[in-house]
C-alpha positions as CSV (number, residue, x, y, z in Angstrom):
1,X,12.8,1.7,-16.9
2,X,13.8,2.3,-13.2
3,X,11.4,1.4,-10.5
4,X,11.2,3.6,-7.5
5,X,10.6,2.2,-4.0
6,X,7.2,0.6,-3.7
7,X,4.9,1.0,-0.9
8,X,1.7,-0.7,0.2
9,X,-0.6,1.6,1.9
10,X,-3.6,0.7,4.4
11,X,-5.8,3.1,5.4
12,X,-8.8,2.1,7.4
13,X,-12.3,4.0,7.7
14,X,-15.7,3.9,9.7
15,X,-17.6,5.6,7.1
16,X,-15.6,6.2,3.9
17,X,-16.5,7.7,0.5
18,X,-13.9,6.4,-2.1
19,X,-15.4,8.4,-4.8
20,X,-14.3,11.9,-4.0
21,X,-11.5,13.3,-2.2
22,X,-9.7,10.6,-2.1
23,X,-9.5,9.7,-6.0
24,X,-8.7,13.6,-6.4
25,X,-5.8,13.5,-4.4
26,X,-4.5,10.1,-5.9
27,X,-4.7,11.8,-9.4
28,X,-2.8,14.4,-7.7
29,X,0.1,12.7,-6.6
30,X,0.2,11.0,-10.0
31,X,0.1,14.0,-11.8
32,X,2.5,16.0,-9.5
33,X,5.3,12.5,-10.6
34,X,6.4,12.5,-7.2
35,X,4.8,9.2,-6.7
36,X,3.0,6.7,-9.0
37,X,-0.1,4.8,-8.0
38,X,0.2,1.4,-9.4
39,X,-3.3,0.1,-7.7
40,X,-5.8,1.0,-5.7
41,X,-8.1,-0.8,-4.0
42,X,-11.0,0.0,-1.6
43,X,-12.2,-3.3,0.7
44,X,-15.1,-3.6,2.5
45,X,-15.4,-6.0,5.5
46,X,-18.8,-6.5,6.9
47,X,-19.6,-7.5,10.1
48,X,-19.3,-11.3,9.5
49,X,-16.2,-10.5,8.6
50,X,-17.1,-11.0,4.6
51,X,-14.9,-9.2,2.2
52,X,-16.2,-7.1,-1.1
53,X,-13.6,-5.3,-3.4
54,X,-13.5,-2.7,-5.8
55,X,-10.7,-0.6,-7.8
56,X,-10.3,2.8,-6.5
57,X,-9.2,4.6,-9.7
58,X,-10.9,6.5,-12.7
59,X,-9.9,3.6,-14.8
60,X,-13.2,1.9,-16.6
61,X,-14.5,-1.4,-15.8
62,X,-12.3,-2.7,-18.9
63,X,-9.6,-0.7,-18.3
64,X,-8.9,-2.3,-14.8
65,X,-9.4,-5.5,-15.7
66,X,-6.7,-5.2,-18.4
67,X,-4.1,-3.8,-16.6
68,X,-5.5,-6.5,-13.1
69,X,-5.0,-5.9,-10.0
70,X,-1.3,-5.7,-8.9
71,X,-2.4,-5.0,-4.5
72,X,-4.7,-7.9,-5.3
73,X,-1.9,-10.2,-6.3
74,X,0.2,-9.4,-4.1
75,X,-2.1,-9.6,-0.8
76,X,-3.7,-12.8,-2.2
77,X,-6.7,-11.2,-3.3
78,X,-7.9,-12.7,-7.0
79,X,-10.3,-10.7,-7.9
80,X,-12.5,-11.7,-11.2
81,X,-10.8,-14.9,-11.7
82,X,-7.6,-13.1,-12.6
83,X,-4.4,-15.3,-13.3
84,X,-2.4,-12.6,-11.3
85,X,-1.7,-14.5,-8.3
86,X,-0.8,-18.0,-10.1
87,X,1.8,-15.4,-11.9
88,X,3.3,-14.3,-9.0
89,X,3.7,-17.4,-7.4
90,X,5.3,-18.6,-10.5
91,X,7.4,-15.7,-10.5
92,X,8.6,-15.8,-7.1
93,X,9.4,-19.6,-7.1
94,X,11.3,-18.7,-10.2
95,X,13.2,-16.2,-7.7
96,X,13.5,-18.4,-5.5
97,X,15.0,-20.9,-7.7
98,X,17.8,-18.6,-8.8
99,X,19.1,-17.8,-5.1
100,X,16.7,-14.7,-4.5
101,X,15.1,-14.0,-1.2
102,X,11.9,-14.1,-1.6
103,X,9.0,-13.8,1.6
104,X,8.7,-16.5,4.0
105,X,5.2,-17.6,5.5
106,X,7.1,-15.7,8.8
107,X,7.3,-12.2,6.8
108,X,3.7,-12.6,5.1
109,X,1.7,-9.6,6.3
110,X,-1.7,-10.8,6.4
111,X,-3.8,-7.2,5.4
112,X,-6.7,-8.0,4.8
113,X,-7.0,-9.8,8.4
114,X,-6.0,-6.1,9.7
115,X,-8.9,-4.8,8.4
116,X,-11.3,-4.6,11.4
117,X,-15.3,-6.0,11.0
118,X,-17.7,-4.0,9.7
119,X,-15.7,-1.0,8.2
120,X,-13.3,-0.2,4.9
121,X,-9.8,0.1,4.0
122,X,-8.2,1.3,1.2
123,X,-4.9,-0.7,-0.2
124,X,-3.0,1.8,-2.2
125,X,0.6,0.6,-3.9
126,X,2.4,3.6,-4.5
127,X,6.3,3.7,-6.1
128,X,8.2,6.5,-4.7
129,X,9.7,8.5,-8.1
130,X,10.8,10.9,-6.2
131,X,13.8,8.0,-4.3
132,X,14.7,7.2,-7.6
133,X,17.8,9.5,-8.2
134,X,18.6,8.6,-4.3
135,X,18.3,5.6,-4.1
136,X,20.4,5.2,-8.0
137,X,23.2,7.4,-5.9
138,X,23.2,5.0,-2.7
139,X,24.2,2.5,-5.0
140,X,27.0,4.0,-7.4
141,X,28.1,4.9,-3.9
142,X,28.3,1.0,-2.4
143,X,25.4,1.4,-0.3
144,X,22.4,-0.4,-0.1
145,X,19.3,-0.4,1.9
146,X,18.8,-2.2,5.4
147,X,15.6,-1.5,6.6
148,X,12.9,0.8,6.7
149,X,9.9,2.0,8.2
150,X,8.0,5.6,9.4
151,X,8.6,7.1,12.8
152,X,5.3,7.5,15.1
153,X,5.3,11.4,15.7
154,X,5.6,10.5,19.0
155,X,9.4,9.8,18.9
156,X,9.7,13.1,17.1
157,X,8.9,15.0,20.5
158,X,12.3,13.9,21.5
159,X,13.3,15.4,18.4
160,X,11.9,18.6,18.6
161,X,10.1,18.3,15.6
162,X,6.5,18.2,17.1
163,X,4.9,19.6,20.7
164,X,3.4,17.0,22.5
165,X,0.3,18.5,21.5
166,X,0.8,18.0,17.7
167,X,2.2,14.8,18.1
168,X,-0.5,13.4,20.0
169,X,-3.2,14.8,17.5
170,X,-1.3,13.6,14.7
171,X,-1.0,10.0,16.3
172,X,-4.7,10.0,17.1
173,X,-5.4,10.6,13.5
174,X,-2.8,7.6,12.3
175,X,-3.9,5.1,14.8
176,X,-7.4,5.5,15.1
177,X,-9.6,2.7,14.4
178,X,-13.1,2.0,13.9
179,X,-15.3,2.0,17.1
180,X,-17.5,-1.2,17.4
């Protein structure tokens, strides 16, 4: 089975509702296979900084404890008392062991720390089918990836992709955060 690109996805919100559009348009996305959502969390930080979890999926209590939580294991999130994370690090010492580069303490992204006081986020690991054939074609070619990351639509003024104006909306709506 080929494995598309996988992405970790943190969107933050003052006053969210995890139950609606959101979960339609995840179910979208999986249905359209031009991604698959392998997990999806939604976290709530309160005020004191406390943390509360929950699956964001239409999978039943059962059902997502079965299958565990795969952005919980990989933030360093146990939820339930899952063996998840004692897997991974097994897994990636294993890695490690054999000569792969796994993540230093100095690339650890610390999410949940991200996650401002008093509001929600929700953690969403999609893979990317659609970079499948791509990425399968890089390869047979000798390539290989480097690096990666999205462009702020500001840059893409420059480009002549956005108007200032649309760029700046569409910044506003990426970067804001919640107001204290």
């Amino acid at each position: 089975m080929a494995i598309g690109p996988v992405q970790l996805i943190v969107l933050g919100f003052r006053d969210p509702d995890f139950h609606g559009e959101i979960i339609s348009e995840l179910e979208r996305l999986r249905e359209s296979d031009t991604v698959r959502v392998i997990d999806a969390l939604a976290v709530y930080k309160d005020a004191g900084g406390e943390v509360e979890v929950m699956h964001l999926s239409n999978l039943s209590t059962d059902e997502a404890v079965e299958v565990g939580s795969k952005v919980g294991a990989l933030i360093g999130l146990g939820l339930e008392g899952e063996p998840g994370m004692e897997a991974g690090a097994q897994a990636g010492a294993a890695a490690a062991a054999d000569g792969i580069a796994v993540f230093s303490d100095e690339d650890a992204w610390d999410v949940l720390a991200e996650i401002p006081d008093d509001s929600a986020a929700a953690l969403v690991l999609l893979e990317h089918h659609w970079a499948v054939p791509l990425r399968d074609a890089v390869f047979r070619a000798g390539g290989f990836r480097i690096n990666d990351g999205f462009i702020s639509p500001l840059d893409l003024i420059g480009l002549g992709l956005l108007s200032a104006e649309e760029a700046a909306q569409l910044h506003g709506l990426e970067t804001a955060t919640v107001s204290t």
